[in-house]
C-alpha positions, 0 to 999 in steps of 0.5 A: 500500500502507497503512503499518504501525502500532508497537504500543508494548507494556508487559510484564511487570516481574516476574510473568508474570501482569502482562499485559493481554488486549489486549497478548498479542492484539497480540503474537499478531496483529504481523508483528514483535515488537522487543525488547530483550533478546530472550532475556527476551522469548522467555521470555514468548512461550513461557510464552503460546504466542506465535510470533510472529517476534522481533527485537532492538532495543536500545541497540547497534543502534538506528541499523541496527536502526531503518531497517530496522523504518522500512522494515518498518512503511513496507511495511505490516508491524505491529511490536510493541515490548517492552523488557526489561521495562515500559513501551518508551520509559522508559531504553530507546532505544525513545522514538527509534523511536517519534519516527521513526515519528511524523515518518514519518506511522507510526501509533503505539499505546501499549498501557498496563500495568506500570511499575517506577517507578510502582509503586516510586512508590506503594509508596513512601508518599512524595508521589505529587502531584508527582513527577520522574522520572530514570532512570539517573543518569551512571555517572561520579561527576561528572556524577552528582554535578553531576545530584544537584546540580541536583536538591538544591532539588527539592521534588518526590519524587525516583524513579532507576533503578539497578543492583546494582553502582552502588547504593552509589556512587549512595546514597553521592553523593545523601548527600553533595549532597542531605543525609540525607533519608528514601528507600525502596529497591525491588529485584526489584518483583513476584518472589518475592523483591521487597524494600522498604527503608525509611529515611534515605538514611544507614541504607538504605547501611548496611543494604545494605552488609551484603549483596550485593543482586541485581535491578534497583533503584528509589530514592524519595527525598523531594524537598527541604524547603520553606525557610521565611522569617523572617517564616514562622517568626516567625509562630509565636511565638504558639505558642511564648508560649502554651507559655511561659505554660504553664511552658515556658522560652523555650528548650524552647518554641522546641524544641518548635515547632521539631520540630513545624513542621520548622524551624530552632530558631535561626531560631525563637528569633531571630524569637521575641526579635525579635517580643517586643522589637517588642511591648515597643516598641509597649506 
């Protein structure tokens, strides 16, 4: 007897409608559907007319619930997962079924479709060049302190997950460690109420502070500042001379510049009196 195949199927993270054909065939064609939350699922089945029998699979019984999908899909059963909503396999223990199957010689398919950190991504306007994802963050403030810590020199865009209840203590602790850097906050994606906010992270905590927010949230945080050296900066001073020639004073010319190129004025000025006493040597 031929082995079964895991059909890993993103669904819908808010509007119904975000659904590929392929997906709902796949889901009307399966032996099985695992699904992590299956009272969510249950209300996509119905709203598609889908029958298709439903089984749990989630964080709590993994371990049991895994073999005996293993056994299944060995028995030349077809087995669709879903997670509650998305893409299976990101925050969901569903990455663990899937390696299973794999070190099995179990035919695995991924079905592409939604996905909430991607699209809070693109939302963003934040860099989608190069980007890390997260996920949860520890819900103890230690450790999630020591994760935004090992993240406060990345350059990269920065996407989390995160709940209504925890969404201050985690705002609170990335201003502490990673500074007061721009970020946007993005609740209830693709629903009737889906809510964008945009800001440093010190004005997004006030704003939300104001209010008790609902739904399942993803933060965008710009990755940190490139730190540019001495002798980056220094190669500036031409600009800041000009200006000076101009009718600036040294001063307001280094100021300008410095907000112009995001660099520390302190810095500017030093390399702009080194660069000039170095020409007054030479001369």
């Amino acid at each position: 007897m031929s082995k079964g195949k895991l059909f890993v199927c993103a669904t819908p993270i808010g509007n119904l409608k975000d659904i590929t054909f392929r997906v709902l065939e796949t889901l009307k064609e399966v032996d099985l559907i695992a699904a992590e939350d299956t009272r969510q699922t249950r209300k996509l089945l119905t709203h598609y007319g889908i029958k298709t029998p439903l089984t749990s699979y989630h964080e709590h019984n993994e371990i049991t619930r895994g073999k005996e999908l293993l056994r299944k899909l060995e028995g030349g059963q077809d087995i669709a997962l879903v997670s509650d909503a998305g893409m299976p396999g990101l925050a969901d223990p569903g990455h663990r079924l899937i390696k299973a199957c794999l070190e099995a010689g179990i035919g695995v398919e991924v079905l592409p479709g939604p996905s909430a950190f991607l699209t809070a991504l693109v939302i963003s306007g934040l860099p989608t060049d190069s980007f890390i994802y997260r996920g949860f963050l520890p819900r103890k403030r230690g450790e999630r302190l020591r994760a935004l810590k090992e993240l406060s020199d990345e350059k990269r865009t920065l996407v989390f997950y995160e709940s209504p209840h925890r969404i201050e203590d985690l705002l609170v602790d990335a201003l502490e460690v990673l500074g007061d850097r721009g970020m946007v906050l993005v609740r209830e994606l693709t629903k009737k109420f889906e809510e964008v906010i945009r800001g440093s992270i010190s004005q997004v905590l006030e704003r939300i502070r104001e209010r008790k927010l609902k739904g399942e949230m993803v933060v965008v945080m710009e990755g940190a500042e490139e730190k540019r050296s001495l002798a980056d900066i220094g190669s500036l001073d031409s600009r800041v001379i000009w200006l000076m020639k101009e009718g600036f004073t040294r001063r307001e010319a280094v100021k300008k510049i410095a907000e112009e190129e995001g660099v520390s004025p302190r810095m500017l000025y030093e390399a702009v009196k080194r660069v000039k006493i170095s020409r007054e040597k030479d001369d």
